[in-house]
Backbone bond lengths (Angstrom), bond angles and torsions (degrees), N, CA, C in turn:
res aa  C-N    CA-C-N  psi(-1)  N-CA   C-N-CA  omega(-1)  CA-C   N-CA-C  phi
1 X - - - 1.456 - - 1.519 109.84 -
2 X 1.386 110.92 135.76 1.190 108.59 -178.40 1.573 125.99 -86.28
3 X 1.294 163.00 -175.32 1.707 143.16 -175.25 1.663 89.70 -92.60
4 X 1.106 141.95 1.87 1.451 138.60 -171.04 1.254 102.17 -106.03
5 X 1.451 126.14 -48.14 1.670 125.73 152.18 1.205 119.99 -44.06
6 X 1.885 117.97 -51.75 1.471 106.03 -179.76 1.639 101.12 -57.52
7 X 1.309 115.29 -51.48 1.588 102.14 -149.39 2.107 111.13 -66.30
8 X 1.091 73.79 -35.87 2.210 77.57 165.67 1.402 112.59 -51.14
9 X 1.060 117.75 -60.31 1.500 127.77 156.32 1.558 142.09 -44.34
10 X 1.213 99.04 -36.79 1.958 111.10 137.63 1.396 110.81 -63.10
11 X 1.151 126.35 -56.51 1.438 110.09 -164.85 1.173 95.54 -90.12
12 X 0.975 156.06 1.87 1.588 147.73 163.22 1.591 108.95 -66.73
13 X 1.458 110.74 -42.15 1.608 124.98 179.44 1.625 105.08 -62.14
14 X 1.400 108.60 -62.37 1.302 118.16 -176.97 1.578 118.04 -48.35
15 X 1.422 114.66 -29.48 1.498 129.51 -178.97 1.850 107.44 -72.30
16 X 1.546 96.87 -52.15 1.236 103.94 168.91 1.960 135.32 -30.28
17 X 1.807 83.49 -74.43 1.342 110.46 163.22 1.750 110.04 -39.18
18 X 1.233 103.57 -73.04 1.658 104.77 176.84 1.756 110.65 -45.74
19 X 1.169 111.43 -45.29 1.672 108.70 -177.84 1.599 114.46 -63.88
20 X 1.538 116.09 -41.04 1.343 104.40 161.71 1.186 114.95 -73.93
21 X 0.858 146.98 -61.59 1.952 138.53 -164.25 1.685 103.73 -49.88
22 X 1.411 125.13 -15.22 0.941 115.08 179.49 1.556 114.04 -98.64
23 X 1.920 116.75 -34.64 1.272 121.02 154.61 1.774 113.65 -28.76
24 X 1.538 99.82 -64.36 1.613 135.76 169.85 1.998 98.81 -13.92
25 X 1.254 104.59 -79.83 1.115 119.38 -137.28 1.722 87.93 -97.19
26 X 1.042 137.14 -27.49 1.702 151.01 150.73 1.704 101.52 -23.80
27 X 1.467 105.76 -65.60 1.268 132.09 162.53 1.674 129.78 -7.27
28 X 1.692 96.31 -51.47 1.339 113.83 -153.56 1.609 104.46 -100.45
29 X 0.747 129.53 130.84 1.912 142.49 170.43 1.614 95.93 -31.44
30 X 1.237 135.46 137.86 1.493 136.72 154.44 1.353 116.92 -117.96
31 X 1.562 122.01 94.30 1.693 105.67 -177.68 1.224 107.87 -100.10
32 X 1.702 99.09 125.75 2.043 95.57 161.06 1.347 118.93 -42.87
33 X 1.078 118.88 -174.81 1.639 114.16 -171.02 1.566 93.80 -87.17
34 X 1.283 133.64 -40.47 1.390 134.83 167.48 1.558 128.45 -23.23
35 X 2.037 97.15 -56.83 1.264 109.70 152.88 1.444 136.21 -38.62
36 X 1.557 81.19 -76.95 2.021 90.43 172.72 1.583 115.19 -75.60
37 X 1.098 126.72 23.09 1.666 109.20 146.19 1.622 102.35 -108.28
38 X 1.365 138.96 -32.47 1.466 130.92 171.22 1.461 102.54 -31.73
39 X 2.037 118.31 -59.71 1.402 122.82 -133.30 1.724 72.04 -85.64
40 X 1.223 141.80 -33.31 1.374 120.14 -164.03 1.459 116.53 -78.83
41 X 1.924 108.18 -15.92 1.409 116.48 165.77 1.313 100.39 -57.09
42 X 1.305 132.20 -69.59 1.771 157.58 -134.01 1.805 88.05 -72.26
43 X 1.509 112.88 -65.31 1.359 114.75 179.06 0.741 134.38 -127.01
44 X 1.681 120.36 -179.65 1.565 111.40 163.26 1.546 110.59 -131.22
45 X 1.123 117.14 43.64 1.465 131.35 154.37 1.396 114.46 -65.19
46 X 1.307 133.77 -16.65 1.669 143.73 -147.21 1.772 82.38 -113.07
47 X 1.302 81.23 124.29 2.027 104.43 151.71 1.217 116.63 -116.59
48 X 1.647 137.50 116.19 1.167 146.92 143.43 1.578 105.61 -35.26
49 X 1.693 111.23 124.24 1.753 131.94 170.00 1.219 84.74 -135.38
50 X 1.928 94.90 112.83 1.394 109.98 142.75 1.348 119.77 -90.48
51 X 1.498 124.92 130.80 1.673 97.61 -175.07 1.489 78.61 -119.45
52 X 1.141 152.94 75.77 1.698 164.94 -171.58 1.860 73.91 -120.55
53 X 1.916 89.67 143.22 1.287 109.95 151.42 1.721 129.90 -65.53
54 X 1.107 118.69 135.27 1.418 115.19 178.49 1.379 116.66 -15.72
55 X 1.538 109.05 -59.32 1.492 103.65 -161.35 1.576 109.95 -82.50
56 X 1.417 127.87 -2.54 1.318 149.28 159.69 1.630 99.93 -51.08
57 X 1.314 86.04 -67.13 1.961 92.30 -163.04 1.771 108.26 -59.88
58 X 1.982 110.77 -24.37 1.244 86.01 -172.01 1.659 112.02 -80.60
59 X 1.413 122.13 4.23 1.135 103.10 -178.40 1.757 117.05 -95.64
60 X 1.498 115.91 18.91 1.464 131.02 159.55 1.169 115.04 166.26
61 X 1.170 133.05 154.17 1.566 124.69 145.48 1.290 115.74 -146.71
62 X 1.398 104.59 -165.87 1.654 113.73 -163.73 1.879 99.38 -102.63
63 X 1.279 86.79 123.79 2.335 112.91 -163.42 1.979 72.59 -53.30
64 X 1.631 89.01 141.92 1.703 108.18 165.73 1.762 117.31 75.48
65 X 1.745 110.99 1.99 1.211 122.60 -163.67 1.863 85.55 -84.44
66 X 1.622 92.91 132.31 2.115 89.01 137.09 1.307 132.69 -122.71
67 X 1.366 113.55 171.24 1.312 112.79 -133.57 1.135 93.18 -104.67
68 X 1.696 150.86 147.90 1.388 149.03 128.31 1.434 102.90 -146.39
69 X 1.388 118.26 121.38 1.018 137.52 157.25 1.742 119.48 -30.25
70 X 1.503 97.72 154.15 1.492 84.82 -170.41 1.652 102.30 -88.26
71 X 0.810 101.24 -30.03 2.132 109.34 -176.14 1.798 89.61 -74.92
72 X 1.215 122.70 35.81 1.449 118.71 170.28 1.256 125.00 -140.21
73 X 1.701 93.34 -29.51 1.705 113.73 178.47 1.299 117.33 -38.84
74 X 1.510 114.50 -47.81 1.851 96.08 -169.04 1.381 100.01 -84.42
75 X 1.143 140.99 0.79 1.574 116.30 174.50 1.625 114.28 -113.72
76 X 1.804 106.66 1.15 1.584 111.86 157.68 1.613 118.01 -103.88
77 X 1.653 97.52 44.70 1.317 77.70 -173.31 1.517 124.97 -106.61
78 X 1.411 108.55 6.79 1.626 119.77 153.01 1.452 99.16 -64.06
79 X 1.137 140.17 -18.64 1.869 104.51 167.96 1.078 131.47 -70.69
80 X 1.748 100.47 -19.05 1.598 112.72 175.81 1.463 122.92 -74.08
81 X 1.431 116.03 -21.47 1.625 131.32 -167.81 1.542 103.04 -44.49
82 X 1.531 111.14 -38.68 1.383 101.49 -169.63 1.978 128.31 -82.42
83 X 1.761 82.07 6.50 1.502 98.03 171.71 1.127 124.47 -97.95
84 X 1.866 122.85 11.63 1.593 135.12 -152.61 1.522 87.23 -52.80
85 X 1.730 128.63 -57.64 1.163 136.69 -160.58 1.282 134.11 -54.89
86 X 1.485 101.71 -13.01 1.165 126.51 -169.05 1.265 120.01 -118.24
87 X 1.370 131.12 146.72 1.942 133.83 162.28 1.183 101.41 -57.33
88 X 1.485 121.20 126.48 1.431 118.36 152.68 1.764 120.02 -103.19
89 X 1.200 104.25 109.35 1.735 120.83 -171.14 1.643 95.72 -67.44
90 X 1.120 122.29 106.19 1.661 131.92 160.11 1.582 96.26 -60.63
91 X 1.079 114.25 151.69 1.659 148.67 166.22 1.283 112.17 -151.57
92 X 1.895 104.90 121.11 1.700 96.69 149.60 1.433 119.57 -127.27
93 X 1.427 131.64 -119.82 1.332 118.79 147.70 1.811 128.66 -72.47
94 X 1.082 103.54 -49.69 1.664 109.06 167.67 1.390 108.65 -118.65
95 X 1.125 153.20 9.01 1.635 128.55 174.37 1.423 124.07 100.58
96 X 1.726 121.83 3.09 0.885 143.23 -169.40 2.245 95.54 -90.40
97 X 1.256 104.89 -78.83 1.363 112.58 -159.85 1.825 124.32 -81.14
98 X 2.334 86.12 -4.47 1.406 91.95 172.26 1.699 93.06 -75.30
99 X 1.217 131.68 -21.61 1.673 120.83 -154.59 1.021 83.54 -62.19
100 X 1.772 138.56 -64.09 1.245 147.82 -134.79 1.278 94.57 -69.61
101 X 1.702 141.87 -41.40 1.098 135.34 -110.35 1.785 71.94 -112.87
102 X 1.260 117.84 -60.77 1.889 131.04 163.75 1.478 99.63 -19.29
103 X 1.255 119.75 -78.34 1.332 146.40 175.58 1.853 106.40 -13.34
104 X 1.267 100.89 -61.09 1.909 125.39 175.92 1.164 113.70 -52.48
105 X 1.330 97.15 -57.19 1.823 107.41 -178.82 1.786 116.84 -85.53
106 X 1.279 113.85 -16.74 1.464 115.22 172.41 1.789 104.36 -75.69
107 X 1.539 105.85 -5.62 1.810 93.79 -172.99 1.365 91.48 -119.14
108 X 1.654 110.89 7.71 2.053 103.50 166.14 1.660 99.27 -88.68
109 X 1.195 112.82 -22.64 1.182 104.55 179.61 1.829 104.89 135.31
110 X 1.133 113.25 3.08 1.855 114.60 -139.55 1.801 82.75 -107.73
111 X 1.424 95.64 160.97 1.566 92.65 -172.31 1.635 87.71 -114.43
112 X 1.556 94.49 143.22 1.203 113.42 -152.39 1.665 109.82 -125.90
113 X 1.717 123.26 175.49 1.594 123.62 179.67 1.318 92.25 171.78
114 X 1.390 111.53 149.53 1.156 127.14 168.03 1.633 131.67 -101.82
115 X 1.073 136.36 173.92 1.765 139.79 167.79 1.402 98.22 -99.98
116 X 1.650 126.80 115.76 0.644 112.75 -160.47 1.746 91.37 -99.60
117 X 1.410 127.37 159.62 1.115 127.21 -154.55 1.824 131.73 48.31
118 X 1.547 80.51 4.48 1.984 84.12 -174.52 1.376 127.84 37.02
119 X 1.100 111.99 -175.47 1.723 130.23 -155.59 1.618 94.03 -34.30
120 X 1.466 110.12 -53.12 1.770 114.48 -163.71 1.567 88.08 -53.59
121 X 1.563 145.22 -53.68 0.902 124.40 -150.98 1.435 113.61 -94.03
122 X 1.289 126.23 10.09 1.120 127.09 -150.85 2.002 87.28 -115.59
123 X 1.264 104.38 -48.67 1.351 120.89 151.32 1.853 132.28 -28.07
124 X 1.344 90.90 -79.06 1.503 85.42 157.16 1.578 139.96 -74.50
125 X 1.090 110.49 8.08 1.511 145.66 177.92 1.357 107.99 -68.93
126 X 1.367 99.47 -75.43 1.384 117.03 -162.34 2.019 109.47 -98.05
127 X 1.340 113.34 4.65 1.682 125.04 142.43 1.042 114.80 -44.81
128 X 1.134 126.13 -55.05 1.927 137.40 -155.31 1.651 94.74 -95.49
């Protein structure tokens, strides 16, 4: 192999990777905050996941949310078992690390959705 084959072949991988996480995350439910306060009028099948770092969450969160970090999720994820029945709505600060956090739990099996723009948008949302 020549270093011009390897390197096509790195970036061929790298293209890959990016094409699934984006299939991945395509995947997942995104509600404006508009959305997810209707579906929390309509039901109560919906669990609020903040996966925001501690010191994230102390500067607000969303009333009835629980908390697990996202750098925590796969090894707290027997606390979630008792939500199999239920959507669990990811939230973080913008909408970036709830996808990932959706992402985890859509391959435990758990039915999953995100905030889309997270807390900031859910925030300036519900100002007006």
């Amino acid at each position: 192999m020549t270093e011009q084959t390897l390197w096509y072949g790195f970036i061929a991988v790298i293209i890959l990777l990016y094409v699934r996480k984006l299939l991945i995350n395509r995947s997942i439910p995104q509600y404006s905050p508009t959305e997810l306060q209707q579906k929390l009028k309509e039901t109560s099948d919906i669990v609020l996941l903040d996966v925001r770092t501690n010191q994230e969450r102390m500067s607000g969160t969303i009333k009835g949310s629980i908390h697990i970090p996202l750098h925590e999720l796969s090894r707290k994820l027997d606390e979630l078992n008792k939500y199999k029945s239920k959507e669990i709505v990811c939230y973080c600060a913008t909408g970036r690390r709830s996808l990932s956090a959706a992402a985890k739990l859509r391959k435990q099996k758990f039915s999953t959705a995100s905030l889309k723009g997270g807390i900031a948008e859910w925030n300036f949302q519900n100002r007006h």
